[in-house]
MITOR-586477 format. One record per residue: y, z, x of N, C-alpha, C in turn; residue in three letters. Coordinates in steps of 0.1 Angstrom, whole numbers, padded with zeros to 4 digits, always signed. Layout:
% MITOR-586477
YZXYZXYZXAla ...
//
This chain:
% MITOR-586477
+1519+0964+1761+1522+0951+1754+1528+0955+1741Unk +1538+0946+1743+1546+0952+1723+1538+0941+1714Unk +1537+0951+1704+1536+0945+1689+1539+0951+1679Unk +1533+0946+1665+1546+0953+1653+1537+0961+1642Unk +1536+0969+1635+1527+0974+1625+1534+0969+1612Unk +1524+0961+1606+1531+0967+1591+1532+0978+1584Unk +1541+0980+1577+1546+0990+1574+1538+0988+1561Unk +1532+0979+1553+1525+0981+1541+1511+0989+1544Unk +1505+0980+1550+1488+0988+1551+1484+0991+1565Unk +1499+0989+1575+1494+0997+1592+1486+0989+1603Unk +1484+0976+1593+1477+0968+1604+1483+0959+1617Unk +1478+0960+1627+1486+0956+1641+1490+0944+1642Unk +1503+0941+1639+1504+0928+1639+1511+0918+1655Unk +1503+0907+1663+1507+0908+1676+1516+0897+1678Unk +1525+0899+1687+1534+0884+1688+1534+0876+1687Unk +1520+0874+1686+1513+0856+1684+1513+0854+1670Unk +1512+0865+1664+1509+0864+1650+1517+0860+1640Unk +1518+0855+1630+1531+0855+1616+1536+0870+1611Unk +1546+0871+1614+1551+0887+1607+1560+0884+1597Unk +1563+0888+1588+1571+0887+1580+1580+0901+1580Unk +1597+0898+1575+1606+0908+1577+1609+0908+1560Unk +1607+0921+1559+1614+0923+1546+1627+0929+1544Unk +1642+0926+1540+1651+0932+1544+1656+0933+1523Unk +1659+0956+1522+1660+0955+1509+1676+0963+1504Unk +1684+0959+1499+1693+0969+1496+1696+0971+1485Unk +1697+0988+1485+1694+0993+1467+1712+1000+1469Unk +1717+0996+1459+1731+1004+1457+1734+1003+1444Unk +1746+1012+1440+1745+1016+1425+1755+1005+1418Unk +1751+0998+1410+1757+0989+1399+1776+0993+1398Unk +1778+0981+1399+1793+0982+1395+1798+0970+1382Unk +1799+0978+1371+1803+0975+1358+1818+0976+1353Unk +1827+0969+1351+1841+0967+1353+1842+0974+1339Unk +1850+0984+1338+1853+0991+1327+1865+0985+1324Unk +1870+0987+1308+1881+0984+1304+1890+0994+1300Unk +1902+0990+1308+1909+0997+1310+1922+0996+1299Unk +1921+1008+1288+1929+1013+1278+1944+1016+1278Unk +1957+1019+1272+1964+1022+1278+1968+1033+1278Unk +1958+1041+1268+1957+1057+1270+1949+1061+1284Unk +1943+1053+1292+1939+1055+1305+1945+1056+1313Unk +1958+1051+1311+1970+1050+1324+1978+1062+1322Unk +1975+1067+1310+1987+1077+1306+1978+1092+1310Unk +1965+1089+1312+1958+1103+1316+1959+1108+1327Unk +1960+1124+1330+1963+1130+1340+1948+1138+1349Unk +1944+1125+1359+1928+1125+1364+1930+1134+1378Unk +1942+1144+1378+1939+1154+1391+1928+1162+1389Unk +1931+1171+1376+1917+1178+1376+1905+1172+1375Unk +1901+1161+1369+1887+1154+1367+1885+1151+1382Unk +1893+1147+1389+1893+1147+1408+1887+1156+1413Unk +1895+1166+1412+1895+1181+1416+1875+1181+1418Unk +1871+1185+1400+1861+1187+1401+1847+1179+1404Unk +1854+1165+1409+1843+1156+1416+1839+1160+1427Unk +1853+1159+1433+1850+1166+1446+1843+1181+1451Unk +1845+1189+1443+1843+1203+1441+1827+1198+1443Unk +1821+1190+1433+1806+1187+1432+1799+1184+1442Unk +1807+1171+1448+1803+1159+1458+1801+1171+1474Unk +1807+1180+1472+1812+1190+1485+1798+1200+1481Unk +1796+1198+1475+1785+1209+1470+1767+1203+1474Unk +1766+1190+1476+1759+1179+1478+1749+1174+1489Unk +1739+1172+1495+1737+1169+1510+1743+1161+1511Unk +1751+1155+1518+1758+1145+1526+1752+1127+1522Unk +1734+1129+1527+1722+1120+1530+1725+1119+1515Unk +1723+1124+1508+1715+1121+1493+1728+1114+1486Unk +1739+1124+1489+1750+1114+1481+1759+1099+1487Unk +1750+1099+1501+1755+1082+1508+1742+1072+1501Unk +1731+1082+1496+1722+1073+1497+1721+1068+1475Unk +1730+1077+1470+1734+1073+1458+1741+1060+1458Unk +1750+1061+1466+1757+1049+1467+1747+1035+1472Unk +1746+1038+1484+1738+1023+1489+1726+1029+1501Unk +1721+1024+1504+1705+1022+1512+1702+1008+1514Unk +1696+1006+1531+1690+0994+1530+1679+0996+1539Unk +1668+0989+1538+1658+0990+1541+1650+0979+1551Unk +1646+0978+1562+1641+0965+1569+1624+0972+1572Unk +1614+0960+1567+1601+0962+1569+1597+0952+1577Unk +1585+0956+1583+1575+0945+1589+1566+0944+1580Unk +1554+0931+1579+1545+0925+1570+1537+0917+1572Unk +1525+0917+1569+1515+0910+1576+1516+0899+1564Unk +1508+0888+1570+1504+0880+1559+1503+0884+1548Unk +1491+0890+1547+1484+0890+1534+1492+0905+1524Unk +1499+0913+1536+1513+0921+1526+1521+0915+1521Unk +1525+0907+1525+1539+0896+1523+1532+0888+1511Unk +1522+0883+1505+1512+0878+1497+1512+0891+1482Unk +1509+0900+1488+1509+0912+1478+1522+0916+1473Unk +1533+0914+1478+1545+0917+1476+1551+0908+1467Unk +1551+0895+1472+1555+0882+1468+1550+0880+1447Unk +1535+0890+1448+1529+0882+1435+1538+0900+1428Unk +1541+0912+1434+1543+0917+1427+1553+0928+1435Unk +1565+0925+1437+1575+0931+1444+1580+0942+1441Unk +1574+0954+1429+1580+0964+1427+1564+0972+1428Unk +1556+0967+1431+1544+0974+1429+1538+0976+1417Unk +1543+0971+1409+1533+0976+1391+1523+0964+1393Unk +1512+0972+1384+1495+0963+1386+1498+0952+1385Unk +1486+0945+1390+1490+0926+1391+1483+0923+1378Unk +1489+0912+1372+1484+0908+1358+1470+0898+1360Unk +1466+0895+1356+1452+0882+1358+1463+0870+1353Unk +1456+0860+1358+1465+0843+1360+1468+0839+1345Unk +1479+0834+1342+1478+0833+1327+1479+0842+1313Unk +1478+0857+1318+1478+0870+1311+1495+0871+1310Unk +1502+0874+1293+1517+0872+1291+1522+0889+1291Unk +1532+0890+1291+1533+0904+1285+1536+0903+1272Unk +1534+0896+1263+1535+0893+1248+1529+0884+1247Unk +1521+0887+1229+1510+0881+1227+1516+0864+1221Unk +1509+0852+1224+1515+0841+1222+1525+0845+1207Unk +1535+0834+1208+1543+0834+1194+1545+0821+1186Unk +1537+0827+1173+1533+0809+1159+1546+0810+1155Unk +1559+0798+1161+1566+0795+1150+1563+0793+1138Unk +1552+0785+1129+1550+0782+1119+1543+0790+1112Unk +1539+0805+1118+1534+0818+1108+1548+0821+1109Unk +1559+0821+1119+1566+0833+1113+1578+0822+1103Unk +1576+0816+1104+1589+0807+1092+1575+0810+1077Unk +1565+0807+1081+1561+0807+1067+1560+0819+1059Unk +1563+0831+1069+1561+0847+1063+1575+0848+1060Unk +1589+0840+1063+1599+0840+1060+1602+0838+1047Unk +1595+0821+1043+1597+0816+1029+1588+0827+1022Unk +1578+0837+1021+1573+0844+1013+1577+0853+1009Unk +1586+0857+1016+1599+0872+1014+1607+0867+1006Unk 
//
């Protein structure tokens, strides 16, 4: 009989059941540089040269997976619940708990006029 494990905590999850699919892709940021017009006048064979020199030097795996990776999981309920309240995995906060402590506009203007 098929059924599906989650891949968070392993538990069997069966066709009848709710599974949840998690689908993730991690790739590397693309930031538009500005292009100078001493950039057009530079001569980028050897800076080539020695990329490649590197990239050749490389596992293959590690330098496709610098670029992009994507990732498909199975999920039980109550993973899909754990994921949902904290999707990168850092500790779960208690309800109401800020990452900064509240902020008194009216202390900090009045510590203003005292300066």
């Amino acid at each position: 009989m098929k059924y599906y494990v989650c891949d968070m905590c392993g538990v069997r999850i069966e066709l009848t059941e709710l599974r949840y699919v998690l689908k993730m892709n991690i790739f590397a940021a693309y930031d538009t540089m500005k292009i100078e017009p001493s950039d057009l006048e530079r001569d980028y064979e050897e800076e080539i040269q020695r990329l490649v020199e590197k990239m050749e030097a490389m596992n293959p795996k590690e330098l496709e997976e610098d670029v992009f990776k994507h990732f498909t999981f199975d999920l039980c309920r109550s993973c899909q619940q754990k994921f949902l309240r904290s999707p990168l995995g850092a500790p779960e906060r208690a309800a109401g708990e800020n990452e900064f402590p509240p902020f008194d506009v009216d202390d900090f203007l009045r510590r203003l006029d005292d300066n």
